[in-house]
N, C-alpha and C positions, 0 to 999 in steps of 0.2 A: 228507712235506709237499710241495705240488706248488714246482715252481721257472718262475720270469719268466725268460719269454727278452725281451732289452730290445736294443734298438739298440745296434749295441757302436759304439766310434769309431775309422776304419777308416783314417784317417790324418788325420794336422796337418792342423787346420783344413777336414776334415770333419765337418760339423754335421748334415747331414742326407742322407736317403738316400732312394730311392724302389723298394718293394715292388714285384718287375716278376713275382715267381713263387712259392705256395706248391709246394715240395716231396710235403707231407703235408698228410694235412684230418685235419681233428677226429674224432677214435675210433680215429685211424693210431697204430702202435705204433712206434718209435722208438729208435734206440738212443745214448749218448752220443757225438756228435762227428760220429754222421752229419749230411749235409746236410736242414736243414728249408727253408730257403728260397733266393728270390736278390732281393739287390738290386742297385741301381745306384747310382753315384755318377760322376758326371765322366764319362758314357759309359763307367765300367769296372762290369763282371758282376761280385758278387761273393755266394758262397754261403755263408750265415751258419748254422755245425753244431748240432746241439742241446746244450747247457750239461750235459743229463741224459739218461736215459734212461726209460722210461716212453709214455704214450700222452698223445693231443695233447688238450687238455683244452679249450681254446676258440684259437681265431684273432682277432686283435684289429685287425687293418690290414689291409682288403684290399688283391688286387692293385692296383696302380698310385696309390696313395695316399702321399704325403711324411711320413716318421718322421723326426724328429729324435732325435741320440741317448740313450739312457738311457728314450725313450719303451715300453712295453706294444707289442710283438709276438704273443706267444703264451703260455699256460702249458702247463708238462710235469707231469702226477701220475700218479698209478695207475689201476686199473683200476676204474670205480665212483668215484672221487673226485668230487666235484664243486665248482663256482669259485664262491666266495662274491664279495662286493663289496670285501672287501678284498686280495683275491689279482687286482684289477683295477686296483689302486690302486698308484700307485710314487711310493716315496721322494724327492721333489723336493728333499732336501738334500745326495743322495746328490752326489758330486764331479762325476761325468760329465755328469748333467745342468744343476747349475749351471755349468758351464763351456760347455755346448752354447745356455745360455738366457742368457748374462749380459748379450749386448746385446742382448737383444729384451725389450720388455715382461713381465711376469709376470703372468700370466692370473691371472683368478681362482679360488679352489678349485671352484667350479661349473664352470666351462672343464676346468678341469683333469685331474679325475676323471670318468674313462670312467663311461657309465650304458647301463643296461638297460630298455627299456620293449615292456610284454608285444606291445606293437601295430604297432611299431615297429621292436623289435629293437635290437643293441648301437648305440650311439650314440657315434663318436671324440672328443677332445678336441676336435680341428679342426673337426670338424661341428660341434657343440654349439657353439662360440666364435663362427662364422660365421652358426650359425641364430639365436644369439643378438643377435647385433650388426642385423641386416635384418629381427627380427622374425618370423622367419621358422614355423613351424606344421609343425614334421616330419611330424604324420601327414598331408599333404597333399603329399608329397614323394615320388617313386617311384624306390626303392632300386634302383640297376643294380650292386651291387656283389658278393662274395662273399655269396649265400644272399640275395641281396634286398637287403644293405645299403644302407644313406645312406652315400655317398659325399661329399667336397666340390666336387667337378665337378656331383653331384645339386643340391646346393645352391643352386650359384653358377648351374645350367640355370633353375631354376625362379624366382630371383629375376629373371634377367633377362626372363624372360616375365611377370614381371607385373610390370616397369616399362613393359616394350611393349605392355599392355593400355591402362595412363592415359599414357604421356608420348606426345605427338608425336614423329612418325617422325625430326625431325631431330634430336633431344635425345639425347644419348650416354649412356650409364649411369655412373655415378661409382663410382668404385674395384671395378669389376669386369672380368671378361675380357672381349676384343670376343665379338659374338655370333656362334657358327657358324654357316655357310649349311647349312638341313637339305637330303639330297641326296634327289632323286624316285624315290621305288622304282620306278616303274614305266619309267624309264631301264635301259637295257643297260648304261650306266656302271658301273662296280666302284667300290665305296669303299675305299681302302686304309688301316684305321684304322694312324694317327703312332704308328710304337714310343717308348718312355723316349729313345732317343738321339736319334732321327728330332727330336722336341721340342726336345731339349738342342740341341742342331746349330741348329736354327732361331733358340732364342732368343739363343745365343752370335754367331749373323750377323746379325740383324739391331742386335743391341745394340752391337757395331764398328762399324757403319757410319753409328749416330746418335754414335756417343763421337769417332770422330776423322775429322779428313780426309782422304781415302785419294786418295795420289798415286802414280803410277805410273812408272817410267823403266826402259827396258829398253835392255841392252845383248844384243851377243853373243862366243862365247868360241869360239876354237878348240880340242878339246880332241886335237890331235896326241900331244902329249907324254904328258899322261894313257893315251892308248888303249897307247904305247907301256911307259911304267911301270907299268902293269895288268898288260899281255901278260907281262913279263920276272918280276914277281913273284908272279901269280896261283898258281902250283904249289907257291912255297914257302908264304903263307897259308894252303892247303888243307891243308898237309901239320900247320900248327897247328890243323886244325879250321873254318876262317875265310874263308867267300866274301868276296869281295875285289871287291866291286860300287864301281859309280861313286858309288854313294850317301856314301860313306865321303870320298871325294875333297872332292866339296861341302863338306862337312860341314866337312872340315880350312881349305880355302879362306875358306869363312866366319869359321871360328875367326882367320885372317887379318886378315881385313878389319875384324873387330870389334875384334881386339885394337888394332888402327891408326887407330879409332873409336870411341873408345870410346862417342859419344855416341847409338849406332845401338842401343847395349846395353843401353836404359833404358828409361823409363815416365815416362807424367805426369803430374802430379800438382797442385792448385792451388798447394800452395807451392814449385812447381818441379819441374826433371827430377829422377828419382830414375836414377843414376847403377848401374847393378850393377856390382858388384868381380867376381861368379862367371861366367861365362858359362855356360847352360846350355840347347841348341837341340833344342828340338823338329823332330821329321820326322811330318810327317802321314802317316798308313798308312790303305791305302784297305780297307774290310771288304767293299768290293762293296755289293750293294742293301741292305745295312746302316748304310750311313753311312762316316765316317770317323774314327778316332782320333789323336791327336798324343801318342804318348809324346814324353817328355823324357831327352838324355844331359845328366846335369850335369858341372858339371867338364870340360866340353868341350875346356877352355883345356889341360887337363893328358896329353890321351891323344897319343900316336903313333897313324898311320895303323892300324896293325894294329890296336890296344886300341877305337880308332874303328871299322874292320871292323867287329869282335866286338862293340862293343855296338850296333853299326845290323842287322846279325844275331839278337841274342839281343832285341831289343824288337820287333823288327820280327814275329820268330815267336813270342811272345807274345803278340802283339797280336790276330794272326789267330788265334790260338787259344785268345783270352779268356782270360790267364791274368796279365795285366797288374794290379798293386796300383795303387790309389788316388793313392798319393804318385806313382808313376811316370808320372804324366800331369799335375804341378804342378808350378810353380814354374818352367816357362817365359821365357827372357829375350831368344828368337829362336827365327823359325819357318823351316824349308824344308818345302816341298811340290814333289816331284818329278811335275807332272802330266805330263808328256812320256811316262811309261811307259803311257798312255794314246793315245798320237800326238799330243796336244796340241803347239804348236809355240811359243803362248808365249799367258799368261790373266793375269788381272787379278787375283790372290788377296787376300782378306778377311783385313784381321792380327789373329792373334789377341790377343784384349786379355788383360793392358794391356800388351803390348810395343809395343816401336815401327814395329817392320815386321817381313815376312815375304818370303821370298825365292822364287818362282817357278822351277824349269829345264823347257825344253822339251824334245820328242824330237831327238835325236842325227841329225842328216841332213847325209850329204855336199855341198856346197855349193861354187861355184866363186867363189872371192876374190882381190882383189887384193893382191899381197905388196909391199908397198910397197919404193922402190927404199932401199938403206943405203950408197950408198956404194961398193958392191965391184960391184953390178950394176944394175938399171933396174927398173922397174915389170914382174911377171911375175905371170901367168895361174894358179892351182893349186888343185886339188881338194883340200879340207879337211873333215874331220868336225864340225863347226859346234853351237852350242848358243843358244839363244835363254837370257837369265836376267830374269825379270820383278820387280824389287825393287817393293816396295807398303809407301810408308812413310806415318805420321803428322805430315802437316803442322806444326802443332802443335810439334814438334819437332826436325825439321831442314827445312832447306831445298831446293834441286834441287841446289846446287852442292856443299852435302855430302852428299849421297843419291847423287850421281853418283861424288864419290870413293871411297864406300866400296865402290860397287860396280864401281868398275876398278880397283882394289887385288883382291876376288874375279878376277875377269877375271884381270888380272897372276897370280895365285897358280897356277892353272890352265894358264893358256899358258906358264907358263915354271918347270912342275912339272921337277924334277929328278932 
């Protein structure tokens, strides 16, 4: 009997995922557990293995289309088997999917149930729901999807073309995507088609920056003391395994500042700030011309420096190596982004929602400052390793006067490391 491979649920409060890669095509043979496909979620890769083993019977999602989970993927049977209408069909009582569907409307059984038409070809839920709602006439619709399919980017193309046949140029489309600018072939220009994250990245910054208001206050930190507690313990960390980067430093500092803030540690919410008890801070990691990632350490609050190392090490080369789960990129409650390892010297960063801010460091540059006099001597001249730190918080929720203490409590943590 052939088996449904269905969107499995890939962590807490993963509902849905997006098809970025089939593995195998239809007539491929297969064995349990190997990888069939990859999707995405939260800017994480992830390769979903075959339930069975057997040959690929149909393909149900193309690439780059949104599954929810418990949704029709693919079926696995035999060789000569063939997929009737009911082996197309899935259980909507089953638990995963009422729990992936419970706050969204419940389509109708026509929506529901994938179809087949001779002229047309396999037809999604999502298509169907969408061609449904606008009226829309699939054999007039040109599938760019796996093998010709209707896609719902096909859909949502062709409907906005024939609003912009009858409406006036100044008339916006209601409940659809803005319309893309088509690019002119006959340009030397390249088109770089948007990957899954490329997307994701976009929509997550431009949606910060309409939710809160993003203020800025930068201080800077000498990091003398650091460069020297680095230096004296860097050999014994190695000898645990454990590069002993500045990153690890930050991270601890923050842990500081928030514990002494708590209000910096939170989110907002219409019936008020939502206060978190865990602290747990995100480091954005850069993929290069791929984007960027923010795993998350939780429990921030509870590591030593060293346990700090070792987990800004172990996400950091998971990260770059796509091998980071779902869950380890949620639940977010403060962000650092070290752009300085770029030369940058101090930027403006986007927080990620819904936290409150996000903390910026520059590149490390000798600098010459003034050491103020204390008492034993006078205002003196001296070259110091210097850090710019860009905090970017949400209005919204604090002010300058505490946005400025929590971030010279940082500052303080750092210059007077011990």
């Amino acid at each position: 009997m052939a088996t449904k491979v269905l969107v499995p649920r890939l962590g807490e409060g993963v509902d849905e995922v997006t098809v970025t890669k089939w593995l195998k095509q239809v007539g491929d043979s297969i064995n349990e557990l190997e990888p069939l496909l990859e999707v995405n979620t939260d800017k994480v890769d992830t390769e979903i293995p075959a339930p069975a083993s057997g040959v690929i019977l149909s393909i149900n999602m193309p690439e780059g289309q949104a599954a929810k989970v418990g949704e029709l993927l693919a079926v696995i049977g035999k060789v000569g088997e063939t997929v009737d209408s009911g082996q197309l069909t899935v259980d909507s009582s089953k638990e995963s999917k009422v729990e992936s569907q419970k706050s969204e409307p419940q389509p109708t059984a026509h929506h529901q149930t994938p179809t087949t038409n001779k002229d047309i070809g396999f037809i999604s839920p999502v298509v169907a729901k969408i061609a449904a709602e606008h009226g829309v006439n699939l054999s007039q619709v040109h599938g760019t999807g796996l093998s010709g399919r209707i896609t719902k980017n096909d859909v949502l193309s062709y409907v906005e073309g024939q609003k912009s046949k009858v409406e006036p140029r100044s008339t916006q489309p209601v409940n659809l995507k803005p319309a893309s600018l088509t690019p002119d072939t006959s340009s030397p220009d390249t088109l770089i088609k948007h990957t899954s994250m490329r997307k994701s990245i976009a929509e997550h910054m431009v949606m910060s920056k309409r939710t809160s208001p993003h203020v800025l206050t930068v201080m800077e930190a000498d990091m003398s003391r650091v460069i020297k507690h680095r230096a004296a313990n860097k050999s014994a960390f190695e000898k645990d395994g454990v590069n002993l980067t500045f990153t690890a430093y930050f991270m601890s500092a923050i842990v500081n500042g928030l514990k002494a803030y708590p209000m910096v540690n939170s989110s907002w919410s219409d019936e008020g700030v939502l206060v978190h008890k865990n602290i747990n801070i995100g480091m954005a990691a850069s993929l290069g011309e791929e984007g960027l990632i923010v795993p998350v350490i939780k429990g921030a609050d509870n590591l030593s420096l060293l346990a700090m190392a070792r987990s800004v090490n172990d996400l950091a080369n998971r990260a770059r190596n796509k091998k980071l789960q779902p869950d380890e990129v949620r639940g977010g409650t403060f962000t650092l982004t070290n752009h300085g390892t770029s030369g940058s010297l101090f930027a403006f960063p986007v927080i990620n929602q819904p936290q409150c801010g996000i903390l910026g460091i520059g590149a490390m540059q000798k600098r010459v400052i003034v050491i103020p006099a204390d008492g034993t001597r006078d205002d003196a001249i001296a070259i110091r390793p210097m850090v710019y730190m860009s905090f970017v918080f949400d209005h919204r929720i604090l002010d300058g006067a505490s946005a400025d203490w929590f971030l010279a409590k940082v500052k303080e943590t750092l210059e007077n490391w011990s």
